[in-house]
C-alpha positions as CSV (number, residue, x, y, z in Angstrom):
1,X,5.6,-3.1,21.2
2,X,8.3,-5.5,20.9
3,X,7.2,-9.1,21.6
4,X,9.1,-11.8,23.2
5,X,11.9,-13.5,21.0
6,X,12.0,-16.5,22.8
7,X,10.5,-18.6,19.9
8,X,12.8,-17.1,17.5
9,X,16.6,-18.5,16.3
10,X,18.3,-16.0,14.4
11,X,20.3,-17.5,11.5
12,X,21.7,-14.1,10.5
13,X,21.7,-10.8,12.2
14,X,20.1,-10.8,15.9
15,X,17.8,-8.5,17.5
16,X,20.1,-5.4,17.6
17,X,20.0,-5.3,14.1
18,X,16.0,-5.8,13.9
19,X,15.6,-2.4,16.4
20,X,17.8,-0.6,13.6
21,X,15.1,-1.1,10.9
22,X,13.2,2.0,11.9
23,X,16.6,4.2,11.0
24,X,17.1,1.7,7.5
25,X,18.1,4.0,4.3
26,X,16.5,2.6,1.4
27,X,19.4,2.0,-1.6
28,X,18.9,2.6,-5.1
29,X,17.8,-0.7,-6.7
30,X,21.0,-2.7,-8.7
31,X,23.6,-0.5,-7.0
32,X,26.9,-1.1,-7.1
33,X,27.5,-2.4,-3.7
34,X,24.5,-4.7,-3.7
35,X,25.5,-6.6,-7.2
36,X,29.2,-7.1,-5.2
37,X,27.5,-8.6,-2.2
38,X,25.4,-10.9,-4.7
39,X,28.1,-11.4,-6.7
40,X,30.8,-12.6,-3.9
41,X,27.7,-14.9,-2.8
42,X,27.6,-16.9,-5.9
43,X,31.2,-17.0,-5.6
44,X,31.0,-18.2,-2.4
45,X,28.5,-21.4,-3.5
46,X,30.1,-22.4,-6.8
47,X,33.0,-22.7,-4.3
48,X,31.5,-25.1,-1.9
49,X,31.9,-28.4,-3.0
50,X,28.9,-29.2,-1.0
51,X,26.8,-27.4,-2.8
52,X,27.2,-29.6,-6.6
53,X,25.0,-32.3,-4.5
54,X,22.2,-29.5,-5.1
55,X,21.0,-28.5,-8.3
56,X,19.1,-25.7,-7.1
57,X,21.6,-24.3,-5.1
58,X,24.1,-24.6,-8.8
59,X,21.1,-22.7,-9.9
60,X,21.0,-19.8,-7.8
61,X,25.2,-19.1,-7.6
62,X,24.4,-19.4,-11.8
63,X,21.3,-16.6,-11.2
64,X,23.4,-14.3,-8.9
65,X,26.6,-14.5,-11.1
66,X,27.5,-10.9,-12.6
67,X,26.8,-11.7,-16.0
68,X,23.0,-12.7,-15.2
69,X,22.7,-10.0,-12.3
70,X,23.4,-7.1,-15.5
71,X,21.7,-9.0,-17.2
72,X,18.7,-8.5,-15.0
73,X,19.6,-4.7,-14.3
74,X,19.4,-4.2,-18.0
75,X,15.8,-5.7,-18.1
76,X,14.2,-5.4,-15.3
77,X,15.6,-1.4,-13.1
78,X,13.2,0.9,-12.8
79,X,12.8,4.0,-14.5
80,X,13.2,7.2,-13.2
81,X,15.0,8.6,-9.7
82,X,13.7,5.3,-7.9
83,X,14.5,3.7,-4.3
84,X,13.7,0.3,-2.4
85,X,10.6,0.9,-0.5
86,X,12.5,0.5,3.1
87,X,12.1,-3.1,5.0
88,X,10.8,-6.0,3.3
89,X,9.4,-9.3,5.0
90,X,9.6,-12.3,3.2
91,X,7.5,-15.6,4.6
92,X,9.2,-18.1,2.5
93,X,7.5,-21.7,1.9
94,X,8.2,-25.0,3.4
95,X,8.0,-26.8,0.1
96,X,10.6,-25.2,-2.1
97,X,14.3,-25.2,-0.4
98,X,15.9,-22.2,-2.3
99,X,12.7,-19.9,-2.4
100,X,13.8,-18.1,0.1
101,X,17.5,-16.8,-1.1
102,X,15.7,-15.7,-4.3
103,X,13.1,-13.6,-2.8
104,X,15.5,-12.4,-0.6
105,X,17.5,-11.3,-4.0
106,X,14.6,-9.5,-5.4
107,X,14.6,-7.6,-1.6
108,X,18.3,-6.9,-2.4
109,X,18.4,-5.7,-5.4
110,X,15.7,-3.6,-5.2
111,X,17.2,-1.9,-2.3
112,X,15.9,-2.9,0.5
113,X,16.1,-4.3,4.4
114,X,14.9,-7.4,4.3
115,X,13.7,-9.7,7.1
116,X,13.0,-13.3,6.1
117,X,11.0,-16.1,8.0
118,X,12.3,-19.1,6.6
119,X,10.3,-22.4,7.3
120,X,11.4,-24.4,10.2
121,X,11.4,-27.5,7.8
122,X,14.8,-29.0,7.7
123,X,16.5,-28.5,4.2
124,X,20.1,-29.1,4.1
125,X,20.1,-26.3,1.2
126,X,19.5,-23.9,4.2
127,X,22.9,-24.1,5.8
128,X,24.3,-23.8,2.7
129,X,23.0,-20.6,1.7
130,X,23.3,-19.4,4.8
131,X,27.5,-20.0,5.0
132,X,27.7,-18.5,1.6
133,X,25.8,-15.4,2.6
134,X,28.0,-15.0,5.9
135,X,31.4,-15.6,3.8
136,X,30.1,-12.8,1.1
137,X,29.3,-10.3,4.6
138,X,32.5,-10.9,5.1
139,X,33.4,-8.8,1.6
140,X,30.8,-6.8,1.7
141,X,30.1,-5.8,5.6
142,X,28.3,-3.0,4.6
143,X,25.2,-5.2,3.5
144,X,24.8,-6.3,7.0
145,X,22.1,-4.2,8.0
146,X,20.0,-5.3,4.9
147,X,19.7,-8.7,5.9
148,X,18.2,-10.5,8.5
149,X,16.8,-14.1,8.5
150,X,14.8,-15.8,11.1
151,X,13.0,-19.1,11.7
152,X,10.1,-19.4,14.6
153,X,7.0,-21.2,14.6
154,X,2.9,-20.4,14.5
155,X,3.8,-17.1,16.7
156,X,0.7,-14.3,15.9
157,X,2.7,-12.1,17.8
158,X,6.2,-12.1,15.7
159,X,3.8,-11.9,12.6
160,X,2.1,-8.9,14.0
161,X,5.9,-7.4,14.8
162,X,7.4,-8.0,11.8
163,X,4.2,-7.1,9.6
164,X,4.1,-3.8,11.1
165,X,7.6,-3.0,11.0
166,X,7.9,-3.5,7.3
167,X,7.0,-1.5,3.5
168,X,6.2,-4.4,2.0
169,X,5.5,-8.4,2.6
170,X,5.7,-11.1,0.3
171,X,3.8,-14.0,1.1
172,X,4.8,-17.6,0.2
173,X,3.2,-20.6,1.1
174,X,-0.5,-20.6,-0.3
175,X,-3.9,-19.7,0.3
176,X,-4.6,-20.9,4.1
177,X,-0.7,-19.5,5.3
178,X,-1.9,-15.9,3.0
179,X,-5.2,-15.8,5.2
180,X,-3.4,-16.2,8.4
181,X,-0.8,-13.3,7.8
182,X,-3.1,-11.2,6.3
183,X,-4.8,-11.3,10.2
184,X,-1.4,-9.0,10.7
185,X,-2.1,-5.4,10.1
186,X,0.5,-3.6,7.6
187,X,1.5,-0.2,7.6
188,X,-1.1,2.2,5.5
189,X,1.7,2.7,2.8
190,X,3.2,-0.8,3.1
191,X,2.1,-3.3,-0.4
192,X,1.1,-6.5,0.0
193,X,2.9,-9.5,-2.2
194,X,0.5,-12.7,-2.5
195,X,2.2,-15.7,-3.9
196,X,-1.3,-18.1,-3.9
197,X,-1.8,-21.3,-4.4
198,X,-0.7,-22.1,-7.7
199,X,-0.3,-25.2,-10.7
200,X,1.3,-25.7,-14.0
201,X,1.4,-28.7,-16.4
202,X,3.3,-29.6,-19.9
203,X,2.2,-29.5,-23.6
204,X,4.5,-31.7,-25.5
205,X,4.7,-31.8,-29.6
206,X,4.7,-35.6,-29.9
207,X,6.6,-35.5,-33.3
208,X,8.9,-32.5,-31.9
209,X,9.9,-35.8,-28.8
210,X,10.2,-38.6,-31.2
211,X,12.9,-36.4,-33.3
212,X,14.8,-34.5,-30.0
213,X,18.5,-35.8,-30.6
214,X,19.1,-35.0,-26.7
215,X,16.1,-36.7,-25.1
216,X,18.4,-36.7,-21.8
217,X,18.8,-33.3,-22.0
218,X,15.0,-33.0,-22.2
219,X,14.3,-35.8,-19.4
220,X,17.1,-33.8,-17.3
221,X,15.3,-30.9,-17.8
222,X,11.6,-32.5,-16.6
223,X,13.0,-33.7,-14.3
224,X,14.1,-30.8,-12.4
225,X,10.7,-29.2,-13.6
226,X,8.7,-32.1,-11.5
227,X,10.2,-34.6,-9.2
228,X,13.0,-32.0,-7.8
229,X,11.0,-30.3,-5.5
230,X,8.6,-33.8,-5.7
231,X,5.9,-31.7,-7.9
232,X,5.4,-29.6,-4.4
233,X,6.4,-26.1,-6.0
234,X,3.8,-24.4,-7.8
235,X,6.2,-24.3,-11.2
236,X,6.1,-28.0,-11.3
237,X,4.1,-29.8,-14.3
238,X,1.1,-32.5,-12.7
239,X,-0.1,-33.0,-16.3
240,X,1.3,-33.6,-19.8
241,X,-0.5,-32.5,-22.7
242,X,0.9,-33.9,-25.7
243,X,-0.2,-32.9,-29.2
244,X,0.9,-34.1,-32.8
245,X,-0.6,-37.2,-34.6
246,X,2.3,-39.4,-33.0
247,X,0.9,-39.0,-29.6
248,X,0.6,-42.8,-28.6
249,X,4.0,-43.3,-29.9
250,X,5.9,-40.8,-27.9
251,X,4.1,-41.5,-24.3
252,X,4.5,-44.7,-25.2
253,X,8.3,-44.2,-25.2
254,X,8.7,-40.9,-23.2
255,X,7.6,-42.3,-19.8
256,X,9.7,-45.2,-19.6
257,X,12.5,-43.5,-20.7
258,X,12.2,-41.1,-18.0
259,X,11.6,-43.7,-15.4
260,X,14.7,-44.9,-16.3
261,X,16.3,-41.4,-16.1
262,X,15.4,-40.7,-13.0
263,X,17.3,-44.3,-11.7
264,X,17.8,-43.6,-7.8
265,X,17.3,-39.7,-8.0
266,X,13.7,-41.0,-7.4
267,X,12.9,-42.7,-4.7
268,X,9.4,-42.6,-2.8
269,X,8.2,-43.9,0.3
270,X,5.7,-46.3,0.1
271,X,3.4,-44.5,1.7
272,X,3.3,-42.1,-1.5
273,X,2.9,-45.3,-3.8
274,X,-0.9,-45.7,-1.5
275,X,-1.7,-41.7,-1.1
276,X,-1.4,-41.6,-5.0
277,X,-3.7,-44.6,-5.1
278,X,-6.3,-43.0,-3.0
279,X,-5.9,-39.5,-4.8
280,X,-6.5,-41.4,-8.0
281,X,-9.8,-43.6,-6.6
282,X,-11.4,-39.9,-4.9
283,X,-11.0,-38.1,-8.1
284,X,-12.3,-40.9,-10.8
285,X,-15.4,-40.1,-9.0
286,X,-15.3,-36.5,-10.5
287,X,-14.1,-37.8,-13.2
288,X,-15.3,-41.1,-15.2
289,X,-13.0,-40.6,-17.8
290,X,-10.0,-41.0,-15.7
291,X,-8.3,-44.2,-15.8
292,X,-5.2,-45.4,-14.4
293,X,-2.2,-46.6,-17.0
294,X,-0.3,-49.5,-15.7
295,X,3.1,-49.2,-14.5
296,X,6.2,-51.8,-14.1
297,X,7.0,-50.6,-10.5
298,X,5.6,-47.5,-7.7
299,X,7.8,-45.0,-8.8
300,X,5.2,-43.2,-11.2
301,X,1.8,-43.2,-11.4
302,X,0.2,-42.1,-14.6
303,X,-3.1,-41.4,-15.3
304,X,-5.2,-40.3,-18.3
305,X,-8.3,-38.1,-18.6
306,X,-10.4,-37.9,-21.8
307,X,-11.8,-33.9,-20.1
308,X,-9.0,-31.8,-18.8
309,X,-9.8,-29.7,-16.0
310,X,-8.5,-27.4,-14.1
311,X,-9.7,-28.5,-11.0
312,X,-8.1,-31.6,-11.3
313,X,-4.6,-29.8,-10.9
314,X,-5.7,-27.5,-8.2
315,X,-6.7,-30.3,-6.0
316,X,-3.6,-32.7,-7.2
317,X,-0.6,-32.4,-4.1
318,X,0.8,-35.9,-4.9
319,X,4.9,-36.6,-5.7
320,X,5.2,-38.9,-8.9
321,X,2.0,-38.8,-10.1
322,X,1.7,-37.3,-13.9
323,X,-2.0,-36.9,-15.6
324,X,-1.9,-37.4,-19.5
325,X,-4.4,-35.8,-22.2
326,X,-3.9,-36.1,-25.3
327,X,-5.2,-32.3,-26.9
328,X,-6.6,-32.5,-30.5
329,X,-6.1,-29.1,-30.7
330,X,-4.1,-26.2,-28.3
331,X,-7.6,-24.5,-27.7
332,X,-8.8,-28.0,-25.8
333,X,-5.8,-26.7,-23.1
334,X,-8.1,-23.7,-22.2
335,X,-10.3,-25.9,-19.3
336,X,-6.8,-25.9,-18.0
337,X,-5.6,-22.3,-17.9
338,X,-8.2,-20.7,-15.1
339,X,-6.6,-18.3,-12.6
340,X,-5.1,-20.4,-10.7
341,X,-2.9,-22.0,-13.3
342,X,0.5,-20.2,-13.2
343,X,3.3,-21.9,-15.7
344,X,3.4,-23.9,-18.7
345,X,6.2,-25.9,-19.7
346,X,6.6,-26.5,-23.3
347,X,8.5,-28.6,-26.0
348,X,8.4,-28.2,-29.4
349,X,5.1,-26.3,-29.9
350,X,5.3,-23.0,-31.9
351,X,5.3,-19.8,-30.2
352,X,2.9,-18.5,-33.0
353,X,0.3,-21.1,-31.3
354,X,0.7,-19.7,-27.9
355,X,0.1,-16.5,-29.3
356,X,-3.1,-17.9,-31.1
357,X,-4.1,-19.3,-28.2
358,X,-4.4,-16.7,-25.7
359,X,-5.8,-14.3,-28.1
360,X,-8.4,-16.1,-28.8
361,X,-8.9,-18.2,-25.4
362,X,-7.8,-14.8,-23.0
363,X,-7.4,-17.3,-20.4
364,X,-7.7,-15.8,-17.1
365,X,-4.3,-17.8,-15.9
366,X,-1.0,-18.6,-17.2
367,X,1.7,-16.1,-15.8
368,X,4.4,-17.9,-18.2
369,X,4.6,-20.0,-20.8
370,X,8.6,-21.6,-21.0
371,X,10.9,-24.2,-22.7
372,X,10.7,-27.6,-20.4
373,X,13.8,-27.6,-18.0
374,X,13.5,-23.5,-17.4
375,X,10.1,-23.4,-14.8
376,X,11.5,-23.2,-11.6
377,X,14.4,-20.1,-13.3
378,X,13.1,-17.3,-10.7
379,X,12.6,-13.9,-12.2
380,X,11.8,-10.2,-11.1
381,X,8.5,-10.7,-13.1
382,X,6.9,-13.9,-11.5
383,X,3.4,-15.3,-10.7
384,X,2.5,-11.7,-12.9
385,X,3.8,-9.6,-10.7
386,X,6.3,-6.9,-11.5
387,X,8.4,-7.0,-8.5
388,X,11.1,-4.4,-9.7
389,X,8.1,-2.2,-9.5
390,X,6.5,-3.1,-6.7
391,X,9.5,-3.0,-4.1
392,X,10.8,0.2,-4.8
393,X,9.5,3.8,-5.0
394,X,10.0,6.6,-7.9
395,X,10.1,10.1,-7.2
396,X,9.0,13.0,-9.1
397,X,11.1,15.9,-9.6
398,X,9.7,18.5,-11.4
399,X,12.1,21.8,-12.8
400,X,11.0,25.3,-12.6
């Protein structure tokens, strides 16, 4: 049964469109008319001058460009005589602004509806996106029946609607907002996308950062790994490891260097300056080692812990606040890499070490392991999941 729509604002399609669903045709994933839709939407932002005040938004108009979306077909389409699964719901999160228009890729080009809850926290990002997909519907009308996108508040009902109207649902947003969908029965057939709760940190080469001859490039790129999305998005680094015999030397010079970087970009409330405070005070209590490394003004707070922990990082949701360990060796990283640890960021370590590593450590975490300035580059293989997969459906043909 259809619940009321009163709590819900449509920003694309309406409700005509959402009775349609049932009829939806699923499209072969990467076809033709779907990499023109995204295509004419990239166009679309890299042609909106608003949109070079937003770094993430550059990002994905670069991501959905032709180049990058054969790119992606060439990797990541399915084998075999395969299809989108039918309607997919995305619950986007309220902490990363352009989450949602990436998810809502991965619906699109695996070739499917998609209907996608995006949160009611105002992101100017938002209205961008939005124009640009309503300018590239304009090219591409056809597409119209494979999008749909919605905002509306705690509403069990709409959940419950939604849910059961769709093949599969990808959750972001964490733990507690995965328990409360999950309340929302699917369809038998219908697969279930978790995005939980997740952390990531750094492992610097302290030699490899003394001899970069584009430290800006590098301070750029942490940067938009961190304080972009104010450490908030699951991709963003709460904790530098730094390895190499020159460790004192670099952190010594790396931190005010990015302070500097970061100039206005950068500018907390004061109220973070205290919650960082407190955070820091609660969790020396776990942690004796942990001590607090003066700074000239609020706008980072660095710590340093002699036993890494992974715990420390689950339970770290502060904006500006960086933990430093200095690793004698990679394998003193593994306290780090439980399940619940999903990206590490990386800069000048070799990728033969990696590989040492997690042979030998098998940690039960780490979904990626990337260049610093590359952790928040989406993919159709994210958090571990293979969503080129998992969003479409292969068929077997068998000849006589």
């Amino acid at each position: 049964m259809q619940p009321s729509f009163d709590n819900l604002t449509f920003l694309l399609g309406d409700a005509a469109q959402l009775a349609a669903l049932e009829a939806f045709r699923p499209r072969a994933p990467f076809d033709d008319e779907t990499l023109t839709f995204l295509s004419e939407f990239s166009r679309q932002l890299l042609a909106d001058p608003r949109a070079r005040a937003y770094s993430d938004v550059v990002s994905l108009a670069f991501w959905c460009r032709p180049a990058s979306l054969e790119k992606l077909r060439q990797e990541f389409m399915p084998q075999g005589i395969t299809q989108g699964r039918g309607v997919a719901f995305h619950i986007a999160p309220s902490n990363v602004a352009v989450n949602f228009a990436f998810s809502l890729a991965a619906g699109l080009l695996t070739g499917n509806a998609n209907i996608v809850r995006l949160s009611s926290k105002p992101f100017p990002q938002t209205a961008l996106i939005c124009d640009a997909l309503k300018g590239a519907l304009a090219h591409v009308p056809a597409m119209a029946d494979s999008l749909c996108l919605v905002q509306y508040p705690h509403d069990a009902a709409l959940t419950d609607y939604f849910s059961a109207l769709c093949d599969a649902r990808l959750i972001w947003g964490g733990d507690r907002t995965i328990s409360e969908v999950r309340r929302s029965a699917l369809r038998p057939r219908a697969v279930d996308i978790a995005f939980a709760d997740r952390y990531s940190f750094a492992v610097i080469d302290a030699d490899a950062w003394l001899a970069a001859p584009d430290k800006a490039r590098l301070l750029e790129g942490f940067y938009n790994d961190t304080l972009l999305t104010s450490q908030q998005a699951c991709t963003a680094a709460k904790m530098v490891v730094w390895t190499g015999d020159r460790a004192a030397e670099a952190r010594a010079q790396f931190w005010p260097a990015f302070r500097d970087w970061c100039g206005e970009r950068y500018a907390p409330l004061p109220t973070t300056a205290v919650s960082n405070l407190a955070w820091f005070c609660a969790q020396t209590v776990k942690d004796p080692t942990l001590r607090r490394i003066a700074q000239p003004d609020n706008r980072l707070f660095l710590a340093q812990t002699d036993t890494p922990n992974g715990a420390l990082l689950a339970d770290h949701h502060q904006s500006g606040l960086f933990i430093e360990y200095v690793a004698q060796d990679l394998l003193d990283i593994a306290p780090l890499c439980g399940e619940k640890c999903q990206t590490i960021v990386t800069f000048g370590v070799d990728p033969e070490e990696f590989q040492r590593f997690l042979a030998t450590a098998k940690p039960r975490g780490v979904d990626r392991i990337v260049p610093i300035g590359q952790s928040m580059q989406f993919s159709l293989l994210w958090d571990g999941y293979p969503l080129a997969e998992m969003l479409t459906r292969r068929l077997t043909l068998i000849s006589y």
